[in-house]
N, C-alpha and C positions, 0 to 999 in steps of 0.2 A: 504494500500500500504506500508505502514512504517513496520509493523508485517513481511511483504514478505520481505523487503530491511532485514531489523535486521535477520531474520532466514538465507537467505542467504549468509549474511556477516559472520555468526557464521559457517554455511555450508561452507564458502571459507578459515576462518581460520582452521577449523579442515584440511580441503583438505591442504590446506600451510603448516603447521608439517606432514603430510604422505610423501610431495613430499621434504622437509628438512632429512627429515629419508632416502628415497630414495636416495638422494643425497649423503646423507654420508655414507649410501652401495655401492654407485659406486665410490666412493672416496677411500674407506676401501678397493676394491678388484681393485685397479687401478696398484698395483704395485704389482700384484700378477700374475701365470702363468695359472690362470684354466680363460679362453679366452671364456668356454661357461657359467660358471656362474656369468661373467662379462659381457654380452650381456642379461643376463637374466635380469640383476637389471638393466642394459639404457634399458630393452624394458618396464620395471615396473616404471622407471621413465618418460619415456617421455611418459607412457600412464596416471600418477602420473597430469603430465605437463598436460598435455588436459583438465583434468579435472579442472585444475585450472582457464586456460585461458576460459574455456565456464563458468565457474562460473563467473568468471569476465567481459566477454559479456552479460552475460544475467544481473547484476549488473546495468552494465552502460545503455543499453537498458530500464531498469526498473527507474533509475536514470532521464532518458533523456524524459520518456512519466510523468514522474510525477514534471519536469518543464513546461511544454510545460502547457500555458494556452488555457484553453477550448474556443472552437467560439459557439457565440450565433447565430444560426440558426433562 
């Protein structure tokens, strides 16, 4: 269970700088006038975003069954 936590966490940081890069593309073309490839980078970033937030559900889900102690049946 530990191996899955560790590779996931490594899997949520690499996704965390893609969606920091994303951000500072739609920050870099916010004061700019081309309006469709500034829609283009918030559509890369907030699908950037998702990916982040389900890595961090499945995290804490995985987090949350490996405290839970086992019942003796």
């Amino acid at each position: 269970m530990n191996q899955i936590l560790e590779q996931l966490y490594k899997n949520l940081n690499q996704e965390k700088e893609s969606l920091h890069e994303c951000a500072i593309a739609v920050a870099d073309l916010s004061n700019g006038q081309n309006h469709e490839e500034q829609i283009e980078k918030l559509i890369a970033y907030n699908i950037q975003k998702g990916r982040v937030n389900s890595l961090e559900d499945v995290i804490h889900e995985i987090e949350k069954m490996n405290t839970k102690t086992l019942k003796v049946v």
